[in-house]
Structures are given as C-alpha cells and as structure tokens.
MARZA-297235 format. One line per field, with one value per residue (C-alpha): z, x, y; residue number from 1. Coordinates in nm, 2 decimals. Each point is the difference from the previous one (the first is absolute). Example, Ala and Ser with C-alpha at 12.3 -4.5 7.8 and 13.67 -1.06 7.14 Angstrom:
BEGIN
pz = c(0.78,-0.07)
px = c(1.23,0.14)
py = c(-0.45,0.34)
seq = c(1,2)
This chain:
BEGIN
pz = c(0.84,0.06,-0.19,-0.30,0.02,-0.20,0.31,0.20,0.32,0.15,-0.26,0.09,-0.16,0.02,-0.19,-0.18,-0.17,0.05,-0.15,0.14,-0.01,0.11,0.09,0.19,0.29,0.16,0.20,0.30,0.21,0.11,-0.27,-0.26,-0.32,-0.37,-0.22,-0.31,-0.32,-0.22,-0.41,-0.25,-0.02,0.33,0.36,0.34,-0.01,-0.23,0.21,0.27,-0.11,0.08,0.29,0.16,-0.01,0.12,0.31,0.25,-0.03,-0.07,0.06,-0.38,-0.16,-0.41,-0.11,-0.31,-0.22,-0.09,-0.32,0.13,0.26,0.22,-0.03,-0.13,-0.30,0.02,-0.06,-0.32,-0.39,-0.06,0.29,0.02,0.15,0.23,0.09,0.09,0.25,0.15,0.06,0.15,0.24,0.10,0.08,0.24,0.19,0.04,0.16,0.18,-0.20,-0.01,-0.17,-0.14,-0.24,-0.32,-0.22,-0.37,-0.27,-0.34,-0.02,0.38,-0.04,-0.20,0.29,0.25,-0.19,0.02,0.30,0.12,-0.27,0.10,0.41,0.05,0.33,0.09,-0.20,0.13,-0.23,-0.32,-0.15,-0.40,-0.12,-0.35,-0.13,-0.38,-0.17,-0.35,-0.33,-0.17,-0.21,0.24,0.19,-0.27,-0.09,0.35,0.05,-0.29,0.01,0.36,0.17,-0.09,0.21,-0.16,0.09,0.18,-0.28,0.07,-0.12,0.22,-0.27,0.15,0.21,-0.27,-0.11,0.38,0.05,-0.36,0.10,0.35,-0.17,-0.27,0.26,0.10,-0.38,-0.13,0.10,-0.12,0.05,-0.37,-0.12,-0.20,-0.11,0.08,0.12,0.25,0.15,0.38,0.09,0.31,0.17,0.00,0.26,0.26,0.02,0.31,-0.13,-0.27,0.14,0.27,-0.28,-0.18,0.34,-0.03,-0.33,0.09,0.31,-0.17,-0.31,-0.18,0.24,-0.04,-0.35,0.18,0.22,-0.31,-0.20,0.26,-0.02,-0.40,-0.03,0.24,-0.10,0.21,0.01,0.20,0.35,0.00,-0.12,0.31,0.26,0.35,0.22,-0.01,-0.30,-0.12,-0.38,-0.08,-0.26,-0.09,-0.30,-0.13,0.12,-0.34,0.19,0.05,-0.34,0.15,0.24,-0.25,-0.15,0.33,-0.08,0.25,0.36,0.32,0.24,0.21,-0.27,0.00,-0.35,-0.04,-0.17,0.27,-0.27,0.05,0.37,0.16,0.35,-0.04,-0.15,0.29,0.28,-0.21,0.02,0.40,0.08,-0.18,0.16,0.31,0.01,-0.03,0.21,0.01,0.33,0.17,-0.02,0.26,0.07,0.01,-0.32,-0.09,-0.16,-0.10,0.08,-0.20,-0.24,-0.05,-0.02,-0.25,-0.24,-0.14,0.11,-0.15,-0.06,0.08,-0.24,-0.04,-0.32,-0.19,-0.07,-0.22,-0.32,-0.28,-0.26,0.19,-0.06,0.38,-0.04,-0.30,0.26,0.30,-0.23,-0.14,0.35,0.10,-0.28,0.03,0.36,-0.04,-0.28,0.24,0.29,-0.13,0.09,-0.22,-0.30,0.17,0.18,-0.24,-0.23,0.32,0.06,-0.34,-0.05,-0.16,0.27,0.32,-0.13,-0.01,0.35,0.10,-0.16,0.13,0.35,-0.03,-0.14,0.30,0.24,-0.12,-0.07,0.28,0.01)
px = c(-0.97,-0.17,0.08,-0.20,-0.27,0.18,0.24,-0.21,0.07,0.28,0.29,0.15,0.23,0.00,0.20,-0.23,0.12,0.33,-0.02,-0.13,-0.43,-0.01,-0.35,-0.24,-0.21,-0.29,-0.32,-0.11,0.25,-0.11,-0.31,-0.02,0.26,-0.12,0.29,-0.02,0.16,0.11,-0.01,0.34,0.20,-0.10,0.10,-0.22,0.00,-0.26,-0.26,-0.01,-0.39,-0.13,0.25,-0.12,-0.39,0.11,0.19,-0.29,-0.08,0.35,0.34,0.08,0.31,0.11,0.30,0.22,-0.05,0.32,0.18,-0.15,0.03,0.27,-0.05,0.25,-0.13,-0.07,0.25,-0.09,0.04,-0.40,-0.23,-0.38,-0.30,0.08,0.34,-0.09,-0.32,0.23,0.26,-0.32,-0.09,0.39,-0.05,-0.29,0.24,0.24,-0.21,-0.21,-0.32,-0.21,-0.26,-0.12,-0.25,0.19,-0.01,0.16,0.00,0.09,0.32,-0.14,-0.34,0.18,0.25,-0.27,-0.24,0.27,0.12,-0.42,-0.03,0.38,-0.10,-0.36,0.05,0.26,-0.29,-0.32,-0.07,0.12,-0.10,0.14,0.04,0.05,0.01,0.20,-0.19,0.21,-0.13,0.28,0.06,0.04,0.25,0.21,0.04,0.06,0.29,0.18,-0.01,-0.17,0.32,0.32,0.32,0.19,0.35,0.21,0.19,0.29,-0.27,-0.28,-0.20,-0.16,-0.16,-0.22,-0.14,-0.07,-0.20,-0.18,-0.04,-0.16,-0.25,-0.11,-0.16,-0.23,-0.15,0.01,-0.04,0.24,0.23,0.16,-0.35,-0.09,-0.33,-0.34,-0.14,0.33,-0.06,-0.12,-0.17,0.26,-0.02,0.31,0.25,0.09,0.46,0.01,-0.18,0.23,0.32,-0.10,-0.03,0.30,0.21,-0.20,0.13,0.37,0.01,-0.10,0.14,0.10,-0.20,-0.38,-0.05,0.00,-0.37,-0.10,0.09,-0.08,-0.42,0.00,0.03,-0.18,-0.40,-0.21,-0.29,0.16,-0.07,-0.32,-0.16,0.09,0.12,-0.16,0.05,-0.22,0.12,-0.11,0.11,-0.03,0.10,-0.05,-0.13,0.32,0.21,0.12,-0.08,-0.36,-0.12,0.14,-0.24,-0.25,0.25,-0.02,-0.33,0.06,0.09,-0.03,-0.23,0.15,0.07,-0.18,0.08,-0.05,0.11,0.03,-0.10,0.20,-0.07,0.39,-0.17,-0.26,0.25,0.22,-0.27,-0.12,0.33,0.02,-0.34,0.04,0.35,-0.16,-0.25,0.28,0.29,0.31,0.17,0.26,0.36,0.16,0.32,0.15,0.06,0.36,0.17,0.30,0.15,0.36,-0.14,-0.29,0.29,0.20,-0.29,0.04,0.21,-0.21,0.22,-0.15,0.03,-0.12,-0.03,-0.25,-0.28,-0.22,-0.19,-0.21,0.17,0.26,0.31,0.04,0.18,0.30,0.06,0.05,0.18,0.30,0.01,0.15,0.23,0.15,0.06,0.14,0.23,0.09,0.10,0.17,0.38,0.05,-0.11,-0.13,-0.17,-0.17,-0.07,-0.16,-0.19,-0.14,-0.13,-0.34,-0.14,0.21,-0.18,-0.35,0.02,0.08,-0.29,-0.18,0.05,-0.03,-0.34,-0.05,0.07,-0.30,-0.22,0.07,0.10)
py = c(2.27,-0.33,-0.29,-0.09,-0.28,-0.27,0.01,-0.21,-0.23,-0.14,-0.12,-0.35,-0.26,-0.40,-0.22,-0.30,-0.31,0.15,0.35,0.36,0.10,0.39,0.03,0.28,-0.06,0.23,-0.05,-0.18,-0.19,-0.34,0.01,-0.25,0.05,0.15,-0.01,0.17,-0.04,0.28,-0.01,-0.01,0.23,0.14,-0.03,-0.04,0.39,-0.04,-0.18,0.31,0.09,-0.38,-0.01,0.32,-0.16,-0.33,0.15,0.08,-0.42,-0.18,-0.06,0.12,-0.07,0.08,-0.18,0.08,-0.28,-0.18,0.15,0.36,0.24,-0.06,-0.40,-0.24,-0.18,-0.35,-0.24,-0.14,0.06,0.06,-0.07,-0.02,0.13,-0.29,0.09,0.31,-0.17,-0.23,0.26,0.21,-0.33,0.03,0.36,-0.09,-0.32,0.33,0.23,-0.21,-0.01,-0.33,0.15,0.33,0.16,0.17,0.29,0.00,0.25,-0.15,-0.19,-0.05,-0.13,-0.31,-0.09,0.01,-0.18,-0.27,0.01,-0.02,-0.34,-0.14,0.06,0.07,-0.06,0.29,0.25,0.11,0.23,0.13,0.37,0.05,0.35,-0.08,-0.39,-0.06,-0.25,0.01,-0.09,-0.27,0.29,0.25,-0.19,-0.10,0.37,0.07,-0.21,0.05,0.43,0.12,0.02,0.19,0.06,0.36,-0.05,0.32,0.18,0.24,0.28,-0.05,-0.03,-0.35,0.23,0.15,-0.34,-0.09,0.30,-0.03,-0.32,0.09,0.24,-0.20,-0.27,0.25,0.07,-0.36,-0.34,-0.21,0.30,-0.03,-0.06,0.37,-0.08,0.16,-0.36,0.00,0.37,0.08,0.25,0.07,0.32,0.19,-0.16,0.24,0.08,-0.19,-0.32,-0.01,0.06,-0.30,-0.19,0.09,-0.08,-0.35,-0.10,0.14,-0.17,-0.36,0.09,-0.33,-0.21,0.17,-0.26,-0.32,0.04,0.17,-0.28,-0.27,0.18,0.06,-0.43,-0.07,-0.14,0.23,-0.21,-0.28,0.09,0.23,-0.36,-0.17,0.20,-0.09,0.33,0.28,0.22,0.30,0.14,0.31,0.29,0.39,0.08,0.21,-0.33,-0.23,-0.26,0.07,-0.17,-0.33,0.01,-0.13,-0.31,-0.19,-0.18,-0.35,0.13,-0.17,0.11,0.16,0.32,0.30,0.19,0.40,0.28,0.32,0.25,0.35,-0.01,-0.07,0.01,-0.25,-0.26,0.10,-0.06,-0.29,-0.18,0.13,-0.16,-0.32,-0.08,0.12,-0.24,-0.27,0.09,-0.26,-0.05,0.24,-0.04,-0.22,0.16,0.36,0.18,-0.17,0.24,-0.01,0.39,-0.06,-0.22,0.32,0.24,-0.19,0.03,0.36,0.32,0.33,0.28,0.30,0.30,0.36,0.19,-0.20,0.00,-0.29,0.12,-0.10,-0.07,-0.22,0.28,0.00,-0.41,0.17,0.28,-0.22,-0.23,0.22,0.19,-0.35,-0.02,0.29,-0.04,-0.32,0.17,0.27,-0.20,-0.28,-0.03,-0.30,-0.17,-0.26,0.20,0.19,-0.34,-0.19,0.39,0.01,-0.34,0.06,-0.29,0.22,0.33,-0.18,-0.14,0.35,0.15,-0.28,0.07,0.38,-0.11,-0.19,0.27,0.21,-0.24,-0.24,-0.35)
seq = c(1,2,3,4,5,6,7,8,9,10,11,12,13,14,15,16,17,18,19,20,21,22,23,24,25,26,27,28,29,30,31,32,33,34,35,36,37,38,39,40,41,42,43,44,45,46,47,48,49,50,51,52,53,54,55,56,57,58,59,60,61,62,63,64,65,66,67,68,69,70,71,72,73,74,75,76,77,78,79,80,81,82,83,84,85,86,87,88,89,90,91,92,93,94,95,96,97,98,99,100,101,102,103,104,105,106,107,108,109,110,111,112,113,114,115,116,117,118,119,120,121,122,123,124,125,126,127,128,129,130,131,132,133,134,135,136,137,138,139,140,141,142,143,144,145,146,147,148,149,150,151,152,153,154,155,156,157,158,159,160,161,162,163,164,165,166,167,168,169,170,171,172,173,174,175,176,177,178,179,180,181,182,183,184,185,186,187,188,189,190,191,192,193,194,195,196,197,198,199,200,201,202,203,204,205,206,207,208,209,210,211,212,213,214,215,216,217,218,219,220,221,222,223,224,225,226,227,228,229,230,231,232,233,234,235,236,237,238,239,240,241,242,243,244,245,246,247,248,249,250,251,252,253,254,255,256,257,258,259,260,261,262,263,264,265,266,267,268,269,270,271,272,273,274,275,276,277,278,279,280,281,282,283,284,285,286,287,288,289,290,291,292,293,294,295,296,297,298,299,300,301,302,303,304,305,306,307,308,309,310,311,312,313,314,315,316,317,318,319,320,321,322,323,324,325,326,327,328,329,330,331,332,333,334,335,336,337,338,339,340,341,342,343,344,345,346,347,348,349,350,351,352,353,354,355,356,357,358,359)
C-alpha cells in the first residue's frame, strides 16, 4: 500500500534557539529553497499539495511550526507573529538558507509576512494562502473563546469533545460560532483528512493555542502596507479568510490581491508561478539533520484492529482497550496508577494515532 500524500519528503530534525524544529524536505537538490508554512492546529503534513507543485523548481522544505507538529514550543509565556519570524530566520541560519521564497497558509501567511518585513533581504518572494485581517471585534472574541485545551479524564470522554471539536471547524467559522452568518459551505471531509488532523491536535495538544493566539492579536494590516518583496495574497472563495481580502485597502506595491474562486489548481499554479518567478538562493550546506534528535521526537505504536469512523466512537474503543490492558498486566499498584494516568493513556493513543497516520 503506498503511503498517503500528506506523507511527503524527507523528515529531518534541527534544534533552533535551543529547542527541536521537525521539518519535511522534497524537491530539487542544489535548487534554490521554498519553505512553506503550514496553518494552526496543523503540522507540515498539511502543505504536501503546494509541496508536490513546488518540487519540479525547488529545494522545498515544510517545517512544523513551534507549539505544533513535532516542534518544541517557543520559549516564552505568549509570543508574537514576530517570534515566530525570528524563530523562522533561525531556522534558515540552521539549515543553511540565506534566502528563499515562502509559502504560508493562515497562521502561516502572518509569520512570513513578518519574517519578509523584519528581513526583506533573506525573502525573495512571498505567496499567502489565506491572510487574517481581524476586525477589533473579531479579535477580541477570538482571544478570549477560539481556543480550548479538554483535559484527559479517566473515561475517555475528552475524546468526544476533541472530535466534536474537530468537526465543527469544518461547518462554522469561529468553530463555537452556530449561526447562519458563521456557516461554510465545506464539502464533506474525507476519514483520512480528518484523522490527520485529529493526530495534529493530539500530538500538540496543550501547545497548538499559542501561534493561534500569537495570529488572533496580531493587526493584519501592518505588513501588506509596506512590505518590500514581491508578495502575492490570495484566498478561495469557501476560505473565512477570503472576505479579508477586501479590508486591506493601503498595500505596498509590491502586492498582488485575488480571490482564486473554487478553482484549487489555479491558486495552486498561481502561487507556483509567482514564487517561480522569484526564487531565493540554495542552501549552502548539506541537509543537517539531526537522526537521534529526529528519533527522539515521536515513537508510533503500531496497532491492528481498528478502524477510524464517523462519528469519532473509534477514539472510546482505542481508549478503554488501553485501560484494560494496563489493568490486566499490572503487578503492582504503582504500576497500575503510573499505567492508568489519563495523560500516560493519551500519549499512547497518540502514538497509535501516529502510526497510521504518520508522523
């Protein structure tokens, strides 16, 4: 069975301003470096359709933005768009990169855009899938209710939020929004779409808020109004964001503004053409990855006998199959305590997760 398309590149690990980045890597040896940024709660999985199209023309690599994926969170109590830019500029002194063209969906759009006004010169061109441009309203409400963290209970029933929680993203925007002016008009999202997401949220788990929280302050219109690299911002028309297209009235430029309709291809090849027409430079030095460092990051545990569904039912199963081995096996009480520690269970799950999915 080959492996599904969200299990792109080559995986690699480096450790910036002290603390691990996992981070994908696919393409043309030797050609010059698009790095892409992936959306919150999400992980560089995400990014394989853009990453496929860039391939033929770059050295492409997706990296899990701190807080998410397999990446450490950032060091500090409530960063900013421009922590996470300069922690991107870092990322680039790690692997080599002087300069590059870059890719960012949501929560990724705002760190490149300031990363590209910050260090124009290590950015030759930027491409923006999706740029928040919040009303003072919208952000206040944002901050204070977007992001919840459901705690493990002995029950599993945790689980049941997280997956209601999952779904409801895909029929409202704000998520806890339920009013006809909030629905989408989504598509159905296909099992394995959704259980890659779920394995995203489990894997950042109490880390995922802080690039959220980090995009929801920030003012969207400070960049597009002066930034000096070629930059292209674009949206679907079923994308939330695509109404904020029309709020940034003042941009430099060097912007290009447009709304990509229902076609997914043409924004794809749009975004392919534009950073095509401004490559960065290639990297300077082998890929430097770290292989224990890479290793240390996650440990799937492979398991037969289930089998994701709808409704979410699949998570309880998995979930008091581990219970009542841990209750089976252990010798002591200790044992059995340290065994059926609501956080132990969910990092099992987790990593089951993981090993279907992949990491």
């Amino acid at each position: 069975m080959s492996a599904p398309d969200h299990v792109w590149g080559q995986r690699g690990a480096v450790r910036v301003q002290g603390r691990p980045v996992h981070y994908r890597r696919t393409g043309q040896s030797g050609a010059p470096v698009a790095i892409l940024l992936h959306g919150s709660p999400e992980s560089a999985s995400a990014l394989h359709a853009i990453a496929h199209r860039l391939a033929d023309r770059f050295d492409v690599i997706g990296i899990d933005t701190p807080g998410n994926g397999l990446s450490a969170p950032l060091d500090h109590p409530a960063p900013e768009r421009a922590d996470y830019a300069r922690h991107l500029l870092g990322f680039m002194d790690a692997i080599g990169v002087a300069r590059a063209a870059l890719y960012g969906f949501h929560t990724g759009a705002g760190t490149a855009m300031v990363a590209a006004t910050l260090a124009p010169e290590r950015v030759s061109a930027l491409a923006l899938d999706g740029y928040a441009v919040w009303t003072e309203a919208e952000r206040a409400d944002l901050v204070s209710r977007y992001c919840v963290v459901y705690p493990p209970v002995w029950d599993g029933s945790h689980l049941a939020q997280i997956w209601a929680r999952l779904e409801e993203q895909t029929i409202f925007f704000p998520w806890n929004t339920p009013r006809l002016d909030a629905r989408m008009a989504l598509p159905p999202t296909p099992i394995d779409i959704r259980l890659r997401r779920l394995r995203d949220w489990l894997t950042a788990w109490d880390t995922y808020p802080a690039p959220y929280l980090a995009a929801f302050r920030a003012v969207g219109q400070d960049g597009p109004d002066r930034v000096e690299v070629p930059t292209l911002i674009g949206a679907m028309a079923r994308d939330p964001l695509s109404i904020h297209l029309d709020r940034l009235t003042d941009v430099s430029p060097q912007v290009r503004l447009v709304n990509w309709g229902d076609d997914r291809d043409q924004a794809l090849a749009g975004m392919t053409a534009h950073l095509t027409a401004y490559p960065g430079e290639p990297a300077t030095r082998p890929d430097p990855s770290d292989a224990a460092l890479l290793a240390s990051l996650a440990r799937p545990e492979p398991r037969e006998s289930w089998e994701p569904d709808d409704h979410g039912g699949f998570l309880l199963q998995l979930w008091h199959e581990l219970r009542r081995e841990v209750i089976a096996s252990a010798e002591t009480q200790d044992a059995l305590d340290a065994g059926l520690d609501p956080m132990a269970l969910q990092a099992r799950l987790t990593a089951i997760i993981q090993a279907r999915t992949g990491v």
